[in-house]
C-alpha positions as CSV (number, residue, x, y, z in Angstrom):
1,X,2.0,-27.2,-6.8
2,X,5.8,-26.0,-5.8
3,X,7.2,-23.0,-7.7
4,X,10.6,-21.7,-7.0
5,X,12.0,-18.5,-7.1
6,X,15.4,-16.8,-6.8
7,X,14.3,-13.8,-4.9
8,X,17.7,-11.8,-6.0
9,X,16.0,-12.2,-9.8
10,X,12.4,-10.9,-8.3
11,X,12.8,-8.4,-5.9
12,X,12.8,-4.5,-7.1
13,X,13.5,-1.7,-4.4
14,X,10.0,-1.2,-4.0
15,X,7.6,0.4,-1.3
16,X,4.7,-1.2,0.3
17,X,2.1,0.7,-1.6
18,X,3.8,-0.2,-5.1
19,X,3.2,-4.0,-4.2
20,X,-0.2,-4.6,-5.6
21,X,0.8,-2.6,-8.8
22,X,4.3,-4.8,-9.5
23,X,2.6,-7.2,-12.1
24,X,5.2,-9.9,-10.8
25,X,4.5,-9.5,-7.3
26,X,1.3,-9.4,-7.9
27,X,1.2,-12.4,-9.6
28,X,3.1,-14.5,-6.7
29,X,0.5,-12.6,-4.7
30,X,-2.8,-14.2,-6.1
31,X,-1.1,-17.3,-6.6
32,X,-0.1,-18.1,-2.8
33,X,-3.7,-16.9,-2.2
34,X,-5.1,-20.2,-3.9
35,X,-2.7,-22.8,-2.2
36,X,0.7,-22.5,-3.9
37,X,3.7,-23.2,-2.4
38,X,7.0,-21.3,-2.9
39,X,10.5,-21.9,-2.4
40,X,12.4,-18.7,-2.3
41,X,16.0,-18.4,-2.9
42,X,18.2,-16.3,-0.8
43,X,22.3,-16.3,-1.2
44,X,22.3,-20.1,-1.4
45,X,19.3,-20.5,1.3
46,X,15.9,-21.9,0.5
47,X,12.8,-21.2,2.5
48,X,9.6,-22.6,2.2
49,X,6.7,-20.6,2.0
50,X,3.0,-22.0,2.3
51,X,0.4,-19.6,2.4
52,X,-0.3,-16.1,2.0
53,X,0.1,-14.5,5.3
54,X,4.0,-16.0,5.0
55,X,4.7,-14.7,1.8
56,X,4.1,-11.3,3.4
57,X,6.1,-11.7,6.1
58,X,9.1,-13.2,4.0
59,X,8.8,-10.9,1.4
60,X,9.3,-8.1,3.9
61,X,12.1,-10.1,5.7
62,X,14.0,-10.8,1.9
63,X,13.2,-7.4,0.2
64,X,16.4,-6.0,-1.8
65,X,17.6,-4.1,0.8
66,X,17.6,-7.1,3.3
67,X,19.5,-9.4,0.8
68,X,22.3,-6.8,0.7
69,X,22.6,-6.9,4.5
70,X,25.8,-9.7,4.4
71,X,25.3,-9.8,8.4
72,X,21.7,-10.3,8.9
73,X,21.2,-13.2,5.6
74,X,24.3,-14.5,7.3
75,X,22.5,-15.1,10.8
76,X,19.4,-15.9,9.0
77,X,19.2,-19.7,8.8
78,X,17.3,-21.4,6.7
79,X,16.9,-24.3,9.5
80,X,16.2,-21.6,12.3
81,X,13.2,-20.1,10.0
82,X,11.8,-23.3,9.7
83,X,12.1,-23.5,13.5
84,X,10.3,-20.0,14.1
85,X,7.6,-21.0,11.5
86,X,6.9,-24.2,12.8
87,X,6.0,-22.8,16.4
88,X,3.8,-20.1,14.5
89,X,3.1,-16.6,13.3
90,X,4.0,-14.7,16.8
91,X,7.1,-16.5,16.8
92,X,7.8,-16.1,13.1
93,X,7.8,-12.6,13.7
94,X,9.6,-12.0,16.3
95,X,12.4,-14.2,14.2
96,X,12.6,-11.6,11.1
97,X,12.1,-8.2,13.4
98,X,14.9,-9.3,16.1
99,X,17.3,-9.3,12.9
100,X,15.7,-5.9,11.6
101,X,16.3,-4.6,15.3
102,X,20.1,-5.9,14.8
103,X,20.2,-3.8,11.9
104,X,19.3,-0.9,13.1
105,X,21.2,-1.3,16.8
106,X,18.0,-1.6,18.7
107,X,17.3,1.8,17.6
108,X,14.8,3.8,15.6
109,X,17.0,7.2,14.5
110,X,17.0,9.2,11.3
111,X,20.3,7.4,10.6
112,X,19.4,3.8,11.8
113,X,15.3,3.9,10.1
114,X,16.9,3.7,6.3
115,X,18.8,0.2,6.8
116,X,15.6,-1.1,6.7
117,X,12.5,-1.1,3.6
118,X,9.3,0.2,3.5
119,X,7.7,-3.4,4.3
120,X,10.5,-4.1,6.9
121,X,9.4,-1.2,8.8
122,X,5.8,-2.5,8.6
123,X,6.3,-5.7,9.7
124,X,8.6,-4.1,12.7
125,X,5.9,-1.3,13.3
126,X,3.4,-4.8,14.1
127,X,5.9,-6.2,16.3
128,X,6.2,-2.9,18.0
129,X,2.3,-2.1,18.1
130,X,1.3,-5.9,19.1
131,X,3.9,-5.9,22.0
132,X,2.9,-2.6,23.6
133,X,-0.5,-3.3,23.5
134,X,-0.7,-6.6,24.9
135,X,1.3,-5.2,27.7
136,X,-0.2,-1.7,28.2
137,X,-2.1,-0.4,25.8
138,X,-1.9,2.4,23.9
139,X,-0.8,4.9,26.7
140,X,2.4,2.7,27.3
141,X,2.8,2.3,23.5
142,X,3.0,6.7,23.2
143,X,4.7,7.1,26.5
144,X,7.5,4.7,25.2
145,X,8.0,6.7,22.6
146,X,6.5,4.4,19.6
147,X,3.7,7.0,18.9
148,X,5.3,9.0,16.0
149,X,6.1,5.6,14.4
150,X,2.9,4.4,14.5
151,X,0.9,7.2,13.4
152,X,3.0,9.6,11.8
153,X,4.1,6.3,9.3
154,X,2.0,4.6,6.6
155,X,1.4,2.0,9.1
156,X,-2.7,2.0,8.5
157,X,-2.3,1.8,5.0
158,X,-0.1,-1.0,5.0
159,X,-2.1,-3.1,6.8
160,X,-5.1,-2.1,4.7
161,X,-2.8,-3.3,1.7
162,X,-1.7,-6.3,3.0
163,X,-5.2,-7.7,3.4
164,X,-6.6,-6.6,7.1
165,X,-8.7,-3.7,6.4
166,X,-10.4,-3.9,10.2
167,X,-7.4,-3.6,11.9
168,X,-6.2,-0.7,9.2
169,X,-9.3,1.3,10.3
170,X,-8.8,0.4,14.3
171,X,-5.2,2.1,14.0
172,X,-6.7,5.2,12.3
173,X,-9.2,5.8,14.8
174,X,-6.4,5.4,17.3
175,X,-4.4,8.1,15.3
176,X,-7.5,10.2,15.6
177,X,-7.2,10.5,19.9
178,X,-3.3,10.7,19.4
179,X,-3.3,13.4,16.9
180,X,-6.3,15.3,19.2
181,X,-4.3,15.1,22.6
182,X,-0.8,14.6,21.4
183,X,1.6,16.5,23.3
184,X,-0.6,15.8,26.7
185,X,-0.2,11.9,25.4
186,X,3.8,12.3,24.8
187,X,4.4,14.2,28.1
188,X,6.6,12.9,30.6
189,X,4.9,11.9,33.3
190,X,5.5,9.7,36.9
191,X,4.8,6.4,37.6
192,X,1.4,8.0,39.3
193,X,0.6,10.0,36.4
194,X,1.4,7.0,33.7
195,X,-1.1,4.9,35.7
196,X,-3.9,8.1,36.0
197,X,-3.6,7.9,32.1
198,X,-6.2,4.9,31.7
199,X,-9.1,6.8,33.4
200,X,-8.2,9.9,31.1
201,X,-8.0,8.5,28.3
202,X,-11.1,5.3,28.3
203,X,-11.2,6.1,24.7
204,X,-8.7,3.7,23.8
205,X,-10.3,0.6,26.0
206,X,-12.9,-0.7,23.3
207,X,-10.1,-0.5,20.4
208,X,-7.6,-2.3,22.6
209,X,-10.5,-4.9,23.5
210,X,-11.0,-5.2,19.7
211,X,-6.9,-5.4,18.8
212,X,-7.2,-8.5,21.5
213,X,-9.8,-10.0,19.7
214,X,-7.7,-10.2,16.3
């Protein structure tokens, strides 16, 4: 079955925790769950969404706030999201955020941080975690500065909401060390220091084996 949607019609300025109590959304919700395929509408482009996990990430891509950006649905593409879907979800993401990142000048500031929603940040707080930690963990993640983002933002409870409970609890007992040693974590520190930070702080090895392993 293929349902189409204007998304200007469906979308309502909403948060990420107000999704599963939006009767519509929550409809479209349950109904990609199943097998139903969508074709959203967005200032005269149509993308094709298949299956659950995409609906998220469009949704968060094409919330109300997005659709007023002129500039960023201008560069969005309809044939260049079919190109980032087709070469899967990694790549998909990294589609949507690089515009949010345009958006905000490559910069998280008090000014910058409210030209994007609540479920843009989310999906932009993933790309964020998932590149740090593939590359260093969670000490580089902090000592890049992403630790406030992360933990001090419904990040967690966002990703229990949109279906991954493990990985929701994984970034709270994360949060758990940050909050303990935070402003030994946040220090600035040399290149010798940065790399003395894996033996002191081991207790983020098994949850970065385990983020891996997702």
């Amino acid at each position: 079955m293929v349902i189409s949607f204007n998304l200007c019609h469906l979308c309502a300025p909403l948060n990420s925790h107000l999704i599963a109590t939006n009767f519509v959304h929550l409809l479209i919700i349950c109904l990609a769950k199943v097998g139903v395929t969508f074709i959203f509408c967005v200032d005269k482009l149509s993308f094709r969404v298949e299956s659950f996990v995409h609906f998220l990430l469009f949704y968060s891509f094409a919330s109300e706030t997005c659709v007023r950006m002129n500039k960023t649905m201008t560069e969005a593409r309809e044939s260049d999201y079919e190109k980032a879907r087709s070469q899967g979800m990694d790549v998909l993401i990294n589609w949507m955020t690089d515009l949010f990142r345009k958006e905000t000048n490559g910069g998280l500031t008090a000014e910058t941080m409210t030209r994007l929603t609540g479920e843009q940040h989310t999906l932009l707080a993933y790309r964020i975690f998932r590149d740090e930690l593939m590359e260093g963990g969670f000490c580089q993640l902090i000592q890049n500065g992403y630790g406030s983002y992360i933990f001090d933002n419904p990040f967690a409870k966002a990703m229990r909401l949109w279906g991954l409970p493990g990985f929701s609890k994984l970034i709270y007992a994360a949060k758990k060390i940050y909050d303990a040693h935070r402003e030994d974590l946040e220090r600035e520190r040399t290149d010798e220091e940065f790399m003395a930070m894996y033996e002191q702080y081991e207790a983020f090895d098994e949850l970065e084996d385990e983020f891996v392993e997702y």
